[in-house]
N, C-alpha and C positions, 0 to 999 in steps of 0.2 A: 504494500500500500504506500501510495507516493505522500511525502509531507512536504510543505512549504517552512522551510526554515530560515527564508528571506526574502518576508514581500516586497521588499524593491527591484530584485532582479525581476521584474517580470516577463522578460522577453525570454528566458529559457523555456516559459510553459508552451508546449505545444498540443497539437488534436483539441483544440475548445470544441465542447458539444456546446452549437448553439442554441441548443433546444431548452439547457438545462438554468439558462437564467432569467428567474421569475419575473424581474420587476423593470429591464428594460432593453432592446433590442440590440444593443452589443453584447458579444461573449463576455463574461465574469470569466476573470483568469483563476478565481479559487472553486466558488461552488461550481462548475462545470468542468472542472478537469481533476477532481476529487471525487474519486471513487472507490467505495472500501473490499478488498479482496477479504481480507481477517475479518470483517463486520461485515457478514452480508445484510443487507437492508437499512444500514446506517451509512452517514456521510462524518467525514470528519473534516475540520477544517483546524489550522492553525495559526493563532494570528498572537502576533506582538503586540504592542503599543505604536500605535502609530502616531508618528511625529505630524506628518501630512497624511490623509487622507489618500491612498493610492486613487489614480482615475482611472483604471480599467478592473476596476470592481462594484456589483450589481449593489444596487441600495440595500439588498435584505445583508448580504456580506457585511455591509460596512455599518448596518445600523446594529446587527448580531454583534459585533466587534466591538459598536460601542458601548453597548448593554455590558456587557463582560467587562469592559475596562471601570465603567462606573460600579458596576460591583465588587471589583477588586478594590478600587479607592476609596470606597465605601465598608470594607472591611465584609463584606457578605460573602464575596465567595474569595478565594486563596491560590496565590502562585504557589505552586510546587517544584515545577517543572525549570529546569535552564537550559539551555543549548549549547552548543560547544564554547561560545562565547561567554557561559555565564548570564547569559541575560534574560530573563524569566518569558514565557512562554505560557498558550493556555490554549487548549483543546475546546473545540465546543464539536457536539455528536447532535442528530437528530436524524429522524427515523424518514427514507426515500420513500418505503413499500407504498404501491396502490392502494391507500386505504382514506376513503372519503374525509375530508378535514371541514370543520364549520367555518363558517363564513357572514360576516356583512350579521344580520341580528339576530341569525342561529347562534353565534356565539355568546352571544348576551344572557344577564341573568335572567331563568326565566320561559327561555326560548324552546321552542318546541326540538323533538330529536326522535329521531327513528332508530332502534338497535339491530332491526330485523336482518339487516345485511352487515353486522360485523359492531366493533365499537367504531364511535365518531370520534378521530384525535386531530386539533388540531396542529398540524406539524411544526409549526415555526415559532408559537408561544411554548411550547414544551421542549428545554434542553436538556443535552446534559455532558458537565463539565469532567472534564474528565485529564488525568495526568499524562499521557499515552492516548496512542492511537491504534491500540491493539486490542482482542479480546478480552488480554489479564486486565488492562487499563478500565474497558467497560463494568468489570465485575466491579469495581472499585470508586465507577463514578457517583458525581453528585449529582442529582438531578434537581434540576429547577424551571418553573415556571414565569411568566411576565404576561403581564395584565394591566391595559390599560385602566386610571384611576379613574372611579365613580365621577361622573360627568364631565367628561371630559373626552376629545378628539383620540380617537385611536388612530397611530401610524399608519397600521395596514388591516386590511379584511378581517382578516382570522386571529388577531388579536384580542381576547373579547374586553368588552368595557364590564366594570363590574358596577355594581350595585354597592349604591353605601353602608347596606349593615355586613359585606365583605371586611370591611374596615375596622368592623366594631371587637370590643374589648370583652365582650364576654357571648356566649353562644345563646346567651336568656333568649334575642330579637334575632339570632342568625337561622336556627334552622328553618328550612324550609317544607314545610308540611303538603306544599301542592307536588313539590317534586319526590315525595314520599311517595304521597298516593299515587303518581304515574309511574314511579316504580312498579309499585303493586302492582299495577291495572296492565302495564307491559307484559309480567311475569305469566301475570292469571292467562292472557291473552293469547303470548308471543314461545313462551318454554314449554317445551312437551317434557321435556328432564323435571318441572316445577308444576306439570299438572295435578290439581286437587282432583280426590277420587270424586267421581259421579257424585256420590253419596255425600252429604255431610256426615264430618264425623261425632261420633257418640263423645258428649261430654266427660271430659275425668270426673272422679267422683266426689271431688270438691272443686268450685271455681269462685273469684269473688264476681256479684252481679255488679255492672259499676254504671249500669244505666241512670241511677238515681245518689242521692247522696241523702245518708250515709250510705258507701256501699256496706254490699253484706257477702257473709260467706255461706255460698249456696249448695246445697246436696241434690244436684239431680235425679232425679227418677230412674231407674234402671233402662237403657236404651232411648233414653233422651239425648237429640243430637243438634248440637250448633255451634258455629266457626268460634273458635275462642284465639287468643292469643295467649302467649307464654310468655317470660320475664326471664332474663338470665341477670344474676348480678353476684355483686362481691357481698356476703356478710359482712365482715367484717368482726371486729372485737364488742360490740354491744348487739344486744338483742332489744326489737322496738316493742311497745307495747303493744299493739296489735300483733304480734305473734302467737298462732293460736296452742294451745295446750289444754291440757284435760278441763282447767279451772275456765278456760278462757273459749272454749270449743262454742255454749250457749251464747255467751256474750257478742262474740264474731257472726255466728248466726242472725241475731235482730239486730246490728250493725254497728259498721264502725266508724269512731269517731274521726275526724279529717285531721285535726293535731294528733292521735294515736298512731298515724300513720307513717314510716319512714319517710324522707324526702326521695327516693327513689321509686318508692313505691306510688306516691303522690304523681310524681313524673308518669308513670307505668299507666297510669289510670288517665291521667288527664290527654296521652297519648292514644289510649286505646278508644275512648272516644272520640278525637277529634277523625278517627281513623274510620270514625261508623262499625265498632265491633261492640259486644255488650257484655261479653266476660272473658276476665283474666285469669290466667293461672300464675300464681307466685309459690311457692315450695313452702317457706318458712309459715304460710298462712294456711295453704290448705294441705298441709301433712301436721297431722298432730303429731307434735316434737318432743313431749315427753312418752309418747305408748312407742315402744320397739316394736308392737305388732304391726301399727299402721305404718309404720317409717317402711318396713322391710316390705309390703306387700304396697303400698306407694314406689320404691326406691325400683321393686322390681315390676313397675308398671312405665317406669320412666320415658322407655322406649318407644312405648306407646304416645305417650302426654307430648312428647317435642314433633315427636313426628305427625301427627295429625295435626299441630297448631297450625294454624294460616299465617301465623308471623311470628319471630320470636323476637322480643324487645331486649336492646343489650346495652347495660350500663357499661359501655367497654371501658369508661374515662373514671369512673370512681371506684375507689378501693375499700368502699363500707356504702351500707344501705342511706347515710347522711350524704354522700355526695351528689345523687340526684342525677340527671340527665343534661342539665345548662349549668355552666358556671363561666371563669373566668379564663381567656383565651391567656396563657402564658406568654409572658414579652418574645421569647425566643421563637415562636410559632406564629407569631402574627406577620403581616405582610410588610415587607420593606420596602419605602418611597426611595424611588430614583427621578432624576432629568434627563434627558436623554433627546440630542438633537434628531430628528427626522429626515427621511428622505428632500424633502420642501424645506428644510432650513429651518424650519420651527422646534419650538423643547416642547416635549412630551413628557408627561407626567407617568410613570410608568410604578404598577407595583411588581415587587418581584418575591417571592416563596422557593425558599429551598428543602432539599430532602423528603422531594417527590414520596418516595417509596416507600419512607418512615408515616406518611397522613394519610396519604389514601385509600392504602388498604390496610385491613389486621394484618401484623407481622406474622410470619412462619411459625407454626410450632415449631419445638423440637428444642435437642439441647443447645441452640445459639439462643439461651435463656439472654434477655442484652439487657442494659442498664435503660437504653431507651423504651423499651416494652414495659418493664416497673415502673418506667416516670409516667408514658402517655397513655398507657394500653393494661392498666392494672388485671381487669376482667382476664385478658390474655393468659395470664400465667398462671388461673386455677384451673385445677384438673375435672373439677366436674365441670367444669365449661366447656371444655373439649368436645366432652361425649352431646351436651348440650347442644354445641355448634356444627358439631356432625350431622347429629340424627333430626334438627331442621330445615324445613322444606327451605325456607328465607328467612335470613336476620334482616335487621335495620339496627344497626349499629351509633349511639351519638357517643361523639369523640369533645377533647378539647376545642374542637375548632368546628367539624360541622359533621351534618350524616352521613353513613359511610351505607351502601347497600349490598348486601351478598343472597347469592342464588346461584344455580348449576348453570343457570342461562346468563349470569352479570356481575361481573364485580364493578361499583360505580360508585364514587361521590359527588356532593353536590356541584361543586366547583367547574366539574367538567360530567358531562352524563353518562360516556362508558368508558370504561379501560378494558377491559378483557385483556385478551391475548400480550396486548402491547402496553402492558404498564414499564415500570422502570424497575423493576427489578431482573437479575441475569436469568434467563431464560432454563440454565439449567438448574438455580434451585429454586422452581415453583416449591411455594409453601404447600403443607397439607391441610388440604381444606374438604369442605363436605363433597367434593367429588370425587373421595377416595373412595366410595361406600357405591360407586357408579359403578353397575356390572358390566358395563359395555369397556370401560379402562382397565377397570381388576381383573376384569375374566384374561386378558392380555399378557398376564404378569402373575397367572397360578397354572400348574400342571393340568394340561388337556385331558387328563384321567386320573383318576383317583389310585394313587402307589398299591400296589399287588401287593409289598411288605414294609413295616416298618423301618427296612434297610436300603430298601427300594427308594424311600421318602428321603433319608437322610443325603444319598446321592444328586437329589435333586437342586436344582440352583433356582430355593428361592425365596433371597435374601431383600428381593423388593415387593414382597407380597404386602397388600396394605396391612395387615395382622402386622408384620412385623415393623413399620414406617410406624403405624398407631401407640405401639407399644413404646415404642423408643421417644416417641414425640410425650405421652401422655406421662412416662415417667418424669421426664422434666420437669411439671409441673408441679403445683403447690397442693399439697392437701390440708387442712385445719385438723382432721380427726382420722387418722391413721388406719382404722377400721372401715373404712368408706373407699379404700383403694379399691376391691374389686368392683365393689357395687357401682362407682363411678364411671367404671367402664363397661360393665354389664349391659348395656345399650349399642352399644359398637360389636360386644360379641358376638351378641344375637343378629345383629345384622352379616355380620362376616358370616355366620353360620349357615343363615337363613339365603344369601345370595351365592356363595362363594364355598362353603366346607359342611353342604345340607348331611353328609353322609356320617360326620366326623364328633367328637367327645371332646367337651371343652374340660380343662382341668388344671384351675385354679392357674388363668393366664398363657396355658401352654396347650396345645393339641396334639389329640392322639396320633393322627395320621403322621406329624415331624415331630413325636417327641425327643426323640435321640437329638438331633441339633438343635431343637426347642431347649434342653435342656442345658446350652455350649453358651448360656449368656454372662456377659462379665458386666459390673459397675464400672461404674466412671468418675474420678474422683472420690472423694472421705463420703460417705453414705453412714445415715446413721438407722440405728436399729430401733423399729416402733416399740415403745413401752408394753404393748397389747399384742400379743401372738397373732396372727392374722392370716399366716400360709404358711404351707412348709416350706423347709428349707431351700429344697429343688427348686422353688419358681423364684421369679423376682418379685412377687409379691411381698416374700420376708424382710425386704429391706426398702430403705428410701433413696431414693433421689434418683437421676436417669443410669439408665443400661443400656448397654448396646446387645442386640439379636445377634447370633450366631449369623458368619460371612464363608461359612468355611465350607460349607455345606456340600457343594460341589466334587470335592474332594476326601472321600469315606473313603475309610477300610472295613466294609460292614463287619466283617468276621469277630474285630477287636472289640466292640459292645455291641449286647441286643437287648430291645427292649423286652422284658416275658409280662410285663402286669403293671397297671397303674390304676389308682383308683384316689376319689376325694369325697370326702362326705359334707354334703351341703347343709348351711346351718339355716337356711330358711329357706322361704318358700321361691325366691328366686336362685333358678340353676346355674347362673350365672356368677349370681353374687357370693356371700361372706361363704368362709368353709371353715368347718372345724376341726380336720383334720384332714392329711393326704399319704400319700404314699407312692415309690415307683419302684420296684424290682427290677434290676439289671444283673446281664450275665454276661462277665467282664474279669479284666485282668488289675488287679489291686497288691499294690507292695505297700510296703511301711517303712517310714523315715522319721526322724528327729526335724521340732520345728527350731529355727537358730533365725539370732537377729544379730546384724550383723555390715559390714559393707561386701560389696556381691562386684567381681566381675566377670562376664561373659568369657569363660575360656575360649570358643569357638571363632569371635570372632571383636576378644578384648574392647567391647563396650559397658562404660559404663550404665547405670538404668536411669530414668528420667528421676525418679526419687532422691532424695537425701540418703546420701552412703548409710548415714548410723538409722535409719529408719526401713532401713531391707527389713523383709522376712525370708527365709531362704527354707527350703524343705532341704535335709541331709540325709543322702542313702549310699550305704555302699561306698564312703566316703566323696563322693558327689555331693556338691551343691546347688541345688537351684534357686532362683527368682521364683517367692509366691505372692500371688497376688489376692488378698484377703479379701473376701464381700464389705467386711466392713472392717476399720481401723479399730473401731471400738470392741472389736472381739478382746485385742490386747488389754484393753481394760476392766472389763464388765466380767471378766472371769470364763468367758466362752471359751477362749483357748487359754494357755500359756506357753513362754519360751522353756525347750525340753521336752513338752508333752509331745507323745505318738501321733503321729497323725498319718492319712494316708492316700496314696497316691491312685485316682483311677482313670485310666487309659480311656478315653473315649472314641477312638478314631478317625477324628476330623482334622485336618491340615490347613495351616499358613503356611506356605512356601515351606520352610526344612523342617516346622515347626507342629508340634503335634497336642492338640486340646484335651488337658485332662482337667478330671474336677478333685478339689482338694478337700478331703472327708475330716471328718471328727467321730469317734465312738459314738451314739448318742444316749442321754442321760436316763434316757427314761423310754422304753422298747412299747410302740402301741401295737395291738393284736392285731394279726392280719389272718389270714387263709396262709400266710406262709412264716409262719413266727420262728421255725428254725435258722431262718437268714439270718446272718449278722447286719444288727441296725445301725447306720451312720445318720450322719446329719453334713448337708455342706456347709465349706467353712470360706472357701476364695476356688481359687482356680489355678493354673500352670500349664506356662508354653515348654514344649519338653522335645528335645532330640530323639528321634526315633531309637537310633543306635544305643542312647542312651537309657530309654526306655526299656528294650529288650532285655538288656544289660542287669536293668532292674528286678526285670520279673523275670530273669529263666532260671526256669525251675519251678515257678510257681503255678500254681492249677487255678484251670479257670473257676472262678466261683460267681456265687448268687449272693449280689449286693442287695441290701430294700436301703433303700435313703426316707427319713420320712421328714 
């Protein structure tokens, strides 16, 4: 890809496409002979500071150029870059593809838009800044918009002029409730992926009625059906007075009081009306919160309740049920005035917003947990929201700044009417979002038949199945109450199960069909261990914080473990959800070694490990030392293990490149009954990458036996 690293020479540029400059009939010597090989679909151009204004450059070039310099001298956006001379340099990228851009008062607040043939971007207000003019460079850029200021002359067409509460300081007057509803009315319309069934569906069996005030909390009749909406939000640390409970069940019933009410939940109501819908569903109101009976036969109804809702409402921006839905736009988010002369020699008042890809859409799950997602996006980083945000047909998301819209047919905010495909994020890490749960993508990305044997399965590559994306994303996330791990995701199960593994035995996180490399998962980072038993040892439910899924999959020695027997007993009425106990029998090759702590280096190939030398744990066999890698840190503490105690090594047969996946046991303390109680009982303790050679080495001579881990 060609760069311009001296716009004064302009007479080396040769081949101008005349076609390719917008705004006047001579060839533009930058935007027409810039074309990106490494960016297909992007243009990149690179411009200095210009002393004099080049004359064989198109007005969008030179007014693009100015924008960027006055935001440099403005302190909004940042040189990075210098060129062989030392002299600071700056990238601006924006997207050629055919795809229709708004124009003249389509762009305006307000303005009508059609999604039916793609999203509408306007190309020349949407940059993005960037240090390089490469692929790596795009991963890495900034992205920014420019919008002419509320009444006032825009430069060019597709610039749009904004509206003055674009400008305003808090979101109370900003959102836009028309461009709500034509979301809606598109969806209903325009998505066959967002079709509501024929039938309305059958009310859950508490909703609040919010047609009148006080609203009330209503028990529908058995097979009584009407559109409701749903509520996703943050508790938080206080619980509101209206929260319903055994004492407070009648009281909630003849109604509730309007101060009794969170400021969230106030938002929730005063939304679903101006929406024309007549009941809500909120969790904390209509699950009575002290009976365990109702919680677990609500929790495990969940699936139902988000999926049937016509909308789910999402305090994505507050981090407790006081924060509400409007508040105050933070200085650093609001929009920044520039000057900026024009093609005609006039100054334009121009506003400009950076960091595209942090506003208008929800960020990615997964473990890029970021500091920016805690500051703007609080809702983001709980775990029941996840399954929340999955198993809804459409959110409507209010942020610090304005609505954000999601469905399988739209990602959109108000600012601009669609993004889809071509938002500003790299292309290859699309976030996970509720189109994971889309049979027509998943089916793509799971084995065309169901494995003949459970060795058969493990052979299999498939390490991007959404089960496994789901897992690794949802552990990231935050839980309040440690016992709500499985139930949280119990809604995603059933859906996997139900599209995707109809044949298959879910057990506690892990599936029958891949449980040999279901079972190959490791922690990431210090995790600590819930105070309350909750799974066995075998899954990652035992522990907190995120895991990564077994990668190795592809590469089995079936013969080295097989699975004979697993089984979990479930503690309520959802199959899904809580378990009280599990178990897995494997028959497998298992040695024993001393645990040492210690500094560790790799004989094989003299590296050191990423950890602190005096903080190794090392497994010792056979006067061998290995690198072990603990589920959790706090085993060392809490009395789980100690340095010296036995411990022991089981061969799994699954490969990293020289490297071979075993799991790292403990006796366990206390043997629960199974059909096969003559096994020796373990519990797992961490894991270990282990030299084949070395391995053998370990166990010859020893006989295959029958592990139970429980």
């Amino acid at each position: 890809m060609a760069n311009l690293d001296d716009l004064n020479n302009f007479s080396k540029l040769k081949n101008i496409d005349h076609t390719s400059s917008p705004n006047n009939n001579a060839p533009c010597v930058i935007c027409s002979t810039i074309r990106s090989e490494a960016l297909p679909g992007y243009r990149s151009l690179r411009f200095k500071k210009w002393r004099e204004a080049p004359k064989d450059v198109c007005a969008r070039c030179a007014f693009a150029s100015a924008v960027a310099d006055a935001c440099v001298e403005q302190g909004i956006l940042e040189c990075v870059s210098f060129d062989i001379n030392g002299e600071p340099y700056h990238n601006l990228l924006w997207e050629v593809e055919n795809q229709p851009h708004l124009g003249g008062s389509e762009a305006n607040e307000g303005g009508n838009f059609d999604t039916s043939h793609g999203p509408l971007i306007p190309r020349w207000s949407n940059l993005l800044w960037a240090a390089g003019d490469s692929a790596y460079s795009l991963q890495r850029a900034r992205s920014f918009e420019i919008s002419t200021a509320p009444g006032k002359p825009s430069p060019f067409p597709d610039i749009p002029i904004r509206s003055p509460k674009w400008t305003s300081s808090s979101t109370t007057n900003v959102m836009n409730f028309d461009k709500a509803r034509a979301w809606l009315r598109i969806c209903e319309q325009s998505h066959p992926n967002c079709a509501v069934a024929s039938r309305t569906p059958n009310l859950p069996a508490r909703v609040l009625d919010v047609r009148n005030l006080p609203v009330k909390l209503y028990e529908p009749s058995p097979g009584e059906s009407a559109p409701y909406l749903c509520l996703s939000h943050c508790w938080g640390t206080t619980r509101p007075a209206c929260m319903t409970t055994a004492e407070t069940l009648d009281l909630n019933r003849r109604g509730i009081a309007w101060e009794d009410l969170a400021a969230t939940f106030r938002h929730a109501i005063d939304v679903t009306r101006r929406l024309g819908f007549d009941y809500l569903w909120i969790d904390s109101i209509c699950i009575i919160q002290d009976s365990e009976s109702d919680w677990r036969h609500q929790s495990a109804e969940m699936i139902n309740i988000y999926e049937n809702s016509h909308l789910t409402l999402c305090a994505t921006a507050s981090e407790d049920d006081h924060g509400g839905f409007y508040g105050d736009i933070p200085p650093e988010r609001r929009p920044h005035k520039i000057t900026v002369k024009g093609p005609d020699g006039i100054d334009y008042e121009l506003l400009v917003r950076t960091n595209l890809s942090d506003r208008h859409l929800p960020l990615p799950w997964g473990v890029d947990h970021d500091e920016n997602r805690e500051k703007y996006f609080p809702l983001l980083t709980r775990a029941w929201v996840f399954q929340e945000r999955l198993l809804s047909q459409r959110l409507l998301h209010f942020t610090k700044e304005e609505l954000l819209w999601e469905c399988s047919g739209l990602l959109a905010c108000e600012c601009y009417p669609g993004i889809g495909l071509h938002d500003y994020r790299p292309k290859h890490s699309e976030p996970l979002d509720k189109r994971i749960l889309s049979l027509s993508e998943a089916a793509s990305r799971v084995p065309k038949r169901k494995p003949e044997s459970l060795e058969e399965a493990a052979a299999l590559e498939v390490d991007e199945t959404p089960w496994v994306r789901a897992v690794e994303c949802f552990t990231a996330l935050s839980l309040s109450f440690p016992r709500d791990k499985l139930p949280a995701l119990s809604g995603v199960a059933k859906q996997i199960q139900r599209r995707l593994r109809p044949d298959d035995d879910y057990l506690a996180g892990l599936w029958r069909s891949t449980l040999l490399p279901d079972l190959c998962w490791w922690s990431v980072g210090k995790k600590q261990i819930p105070q309350r038993w909750r799974g066995p040892s075998w899954s990652w439910v035992s522990i907190d914080g995120p895991i990564v899924m077994n990668k190795f999959r592809q590469r089995a020695k079936n013969e080295i473990c097989k699975v004979l027997d697993a089984a979990v007993r479930i503690a309520g009425p959802d199959s899904m959800g809580e378990v009280e106990s599990g178990y897995v029998v494997l028959s497998g090759t298992i040695c024993a070694g001393r645990m040492k702590r210690g500094p560790h280096v790799d004989p094989k190939i003299l590296r050191y490990p990423m950890s602190d030398a005096r903080q190794d744990v090392l497994l010792a066999v056979s006067g061998d030392e290995r690198l072990v890698f603990l589920d959790c840190l706090e085993y060392l503490n809490d009395g789980t293990v100690a340095v010296g105690q036995e411990i022991f090594c089981l061969r799994m047969g699954l490969y990293h490149d020289a490297d071979e996946f075993c799991l790292i046991l403990k006796q366990a303390v206390s043997v629960e009954t199974s059909t096969m109680n003559e096994s020796p009982c373990y519990e797992r303790i961490g894991y270990m990458m282990g030299y084949s050679g070395d391995l053998d080495r370990w166990c010859q001579g020893q006989p295959r036996s029958t592990i139970k881990i429980i």
